[in-house]
Structure formats: structure tokens, C-alpha cells
C-alpha positions in Angstrom: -7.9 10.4 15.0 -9.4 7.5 17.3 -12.6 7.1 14.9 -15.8 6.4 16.9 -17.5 3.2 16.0 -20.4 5.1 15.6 -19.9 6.8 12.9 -17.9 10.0 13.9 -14.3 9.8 13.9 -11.9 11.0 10.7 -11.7 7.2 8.8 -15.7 6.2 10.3 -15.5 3.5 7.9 -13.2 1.2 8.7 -12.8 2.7 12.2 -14.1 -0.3 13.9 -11.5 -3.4 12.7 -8.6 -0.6 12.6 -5.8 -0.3 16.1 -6.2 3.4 16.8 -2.3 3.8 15.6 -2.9 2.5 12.2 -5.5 5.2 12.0 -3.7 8.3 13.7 -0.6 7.4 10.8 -3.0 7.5 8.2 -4.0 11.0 9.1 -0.4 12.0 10.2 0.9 10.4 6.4 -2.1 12.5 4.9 -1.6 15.7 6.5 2.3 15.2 6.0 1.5 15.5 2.1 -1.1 17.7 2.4 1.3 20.1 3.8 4.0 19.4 0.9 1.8 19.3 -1.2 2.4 16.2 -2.2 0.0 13.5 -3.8 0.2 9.5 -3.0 -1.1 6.4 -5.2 -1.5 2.9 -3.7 -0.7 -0.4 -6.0 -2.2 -2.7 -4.0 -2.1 -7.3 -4.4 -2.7 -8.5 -1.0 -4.3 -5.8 1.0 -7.1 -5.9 -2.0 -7.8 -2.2 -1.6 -7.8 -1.4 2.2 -4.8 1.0 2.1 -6.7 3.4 -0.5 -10.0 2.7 1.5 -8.4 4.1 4.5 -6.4 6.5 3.0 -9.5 7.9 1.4 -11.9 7.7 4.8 -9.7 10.6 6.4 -11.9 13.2 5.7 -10.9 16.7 4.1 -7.7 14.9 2.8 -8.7 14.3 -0.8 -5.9 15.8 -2.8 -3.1 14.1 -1.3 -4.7 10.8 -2.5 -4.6 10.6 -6.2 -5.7 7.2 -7.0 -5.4 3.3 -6.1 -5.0 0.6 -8.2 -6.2 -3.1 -7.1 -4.4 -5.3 -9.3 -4.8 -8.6 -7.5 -4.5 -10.6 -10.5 -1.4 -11.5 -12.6 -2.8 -9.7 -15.7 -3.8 -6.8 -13.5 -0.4 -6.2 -12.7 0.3 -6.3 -16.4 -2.5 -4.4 -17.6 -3.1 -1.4 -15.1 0.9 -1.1 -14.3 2.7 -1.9 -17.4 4.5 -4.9 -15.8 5.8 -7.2 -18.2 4.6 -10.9 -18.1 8.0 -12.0 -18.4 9.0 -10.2 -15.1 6.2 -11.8 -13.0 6.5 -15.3 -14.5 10.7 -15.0 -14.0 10.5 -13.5 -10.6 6.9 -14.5 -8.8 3.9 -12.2 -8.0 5.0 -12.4 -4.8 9.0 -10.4 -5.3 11.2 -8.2 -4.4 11.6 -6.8 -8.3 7.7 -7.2 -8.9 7.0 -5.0 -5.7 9.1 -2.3 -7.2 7.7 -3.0 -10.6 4.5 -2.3 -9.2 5.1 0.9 -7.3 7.3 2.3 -10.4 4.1 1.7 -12.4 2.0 3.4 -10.2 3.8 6.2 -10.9 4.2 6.3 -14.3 0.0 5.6 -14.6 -0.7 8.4 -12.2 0.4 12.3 -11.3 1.0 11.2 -7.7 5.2 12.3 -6.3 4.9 8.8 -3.8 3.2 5.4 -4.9 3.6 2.3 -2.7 3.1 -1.1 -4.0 2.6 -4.5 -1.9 2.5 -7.9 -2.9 2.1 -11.0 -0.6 0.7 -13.9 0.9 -2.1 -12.8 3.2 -3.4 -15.8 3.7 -1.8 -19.4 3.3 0.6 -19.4 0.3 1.4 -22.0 -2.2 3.8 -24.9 -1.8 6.8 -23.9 -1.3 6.0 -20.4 -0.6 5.9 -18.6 3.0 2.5 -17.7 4.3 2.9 -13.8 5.6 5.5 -13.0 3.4 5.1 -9.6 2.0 7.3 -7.6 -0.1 7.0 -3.4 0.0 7.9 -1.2 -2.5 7.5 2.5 -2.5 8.4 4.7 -5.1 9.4 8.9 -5.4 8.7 10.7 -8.2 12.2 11.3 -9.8 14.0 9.5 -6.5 15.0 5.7 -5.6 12.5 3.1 -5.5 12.8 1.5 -1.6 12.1 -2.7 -1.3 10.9 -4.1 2.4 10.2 -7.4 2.9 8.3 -8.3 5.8 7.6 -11.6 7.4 4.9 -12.2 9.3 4.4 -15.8 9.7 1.0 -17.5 9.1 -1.2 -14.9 11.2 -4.3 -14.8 9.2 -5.7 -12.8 6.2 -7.0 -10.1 8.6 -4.0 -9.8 11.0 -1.8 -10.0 7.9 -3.4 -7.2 6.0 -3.7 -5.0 9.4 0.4 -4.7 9.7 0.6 -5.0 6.0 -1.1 -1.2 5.9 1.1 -0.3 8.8 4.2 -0.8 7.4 3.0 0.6 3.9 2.1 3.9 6.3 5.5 4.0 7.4 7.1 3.5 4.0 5.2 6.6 3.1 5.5 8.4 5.5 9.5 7.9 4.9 9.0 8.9 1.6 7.5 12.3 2.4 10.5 13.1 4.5 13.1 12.2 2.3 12.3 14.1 -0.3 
């Protein structure tokens, strides 16, 4: 994949800020469902949209990538996944059961057969909370929701989100194999 920075590699876009890995999974995950035929949603919190951004620069790999929801925002979650309130205010934004909540919702909102969901703390986190803490989860049309929790200590926002999208890659990627 190893985009070029000027403008001529398979995710051009974000080619530039991305390790060369992150972007060879992305095109591995995309032909993987491609060749299932197989199509993926994203439910994304922390990563604000840059798993379906470079999901969706891999060019000729549009029909594995159904859709991608941004629900940064409490209500978001609510609104655009079907979350109750009462979930996120018992559990936190930033859960275990809100991460699957989220990537069950993106299923049930969309036609895709693998929707992963991620919630965290990209940046510094409230009192009392743990800046890099990120919780995974990623759901299979008709099969088990998976949870991952990731800590990644106070990196940065950038650095954060980068291994944020690599683990979400791998999650998928899992998901395609296990049928």
C-alpha cells in the first residue's frame, strides 16, 4: 500500500501522518471482505472519523465500506445508535458495555455483517479517569459481540488515535475470519 505523500499511493489522503502498517491492514481488512463479500460500518467517539476516512481512501474498495457513524457526543450515541441514556449515564461514555452498545447499534442502523465501535480518552481525560484508555467493540452480524480494552497511557490525541485505528484494524480483521 505504502501511499506516496504525493498524492499516489491507495489511502493518498491520509498517507502522509499514517505508519506504512496501519495502511497495508487497511487494504489487507478491505480486500479480506471484499473477497467474502462482506461489508463493514465504523461507530466511531474518539478517533472522530479517521477509521472510516481511511477505510474509505483505499481506492476501488467501496462496497466493503458501508457507512460510518461519528457519534462524539453523548446524544449522538443515543440518537444515531439507539443507545439508551440510562446505559451511558450508568456505565460512562467511556465502557466496556457502551463500546458494545455502540458496535451492536451500528449494526442494527446499517446492512454492514462487521461494525466496530471505540470509545476513549484520546487526549487527557476527566478526573478520575485514565488518559489513553480506550475500550473496542466489534460486532458480527448474527455472532458475539468482542470487548478490548486498551491502555495506552497519556501519549497524545494523535499517537492515541494512530494505535487506536490499529487495533480497530485488527479487531476487524478477526472478525472476518471468524465468521
Amino acid at each position: 500500500m505504502n501511499g506516496d505523500p504525493n498524492g499516489g499511493g491507495p489511502a493518498e489522503t491520509l498517507s502522509p501522518a499514517l505508519p506504512n502498517a496501519t495502511e497495508e491492514a487497511a487494504e489487507a481488512l478491505l480486500k479480506l471482505c471484499c473477497d467474502a463479500d462482506l461489508k463493514i460500518a465504523t461507530a466511531e467517539s474518539c478517533t472522530g472519523g479517521l477509521l472510516a476516512s481511511l477505510l474509505t481512501d483505499v481506492e476501488g474498495a467501496s462496497h466493503a465500506f458501508e457507512r460510518g457513524f461519528v457519534v462524539y457526543s453523548e446524544d449522538a450515541k443515543c440518537e444515531l445508535l439507539g443507545i439508551a441514556r440510562e446505559k451511558i449515564d450508568s456505565c460512562g461514555a467511556v465502557s466496556r458495555d457502551v463500546a458494545i452498545a455502540m458496535a451492536e447499534g451500528a449494526i442494527a442502523k446499517s446492512s454492514a455483517d462487521i461494525a466496530l465501535a471505540v470509545t476513549g480518552y484520546a487526549g487527557s481525560a476527566p478526573p478520575g479517569d485514565e488518559p489513553g484508555l480506550v475500550h473496542f467493540g466489534c460486532a458480527r452480524r448474527g455472532g458475539e459481540t468482542r470487548h478490548r480494552e486498551e491502555h495506552f497511557g497519556d501519549l497524545g490525541r494523535g499517537p492515541i488515535r494512530l494505535k487506536t485505528i490499529a487495533v480497530a484494524l485488527d479487531m476487524m480483521r478477526e472478525a472476518v475470519h471468524g465468521g
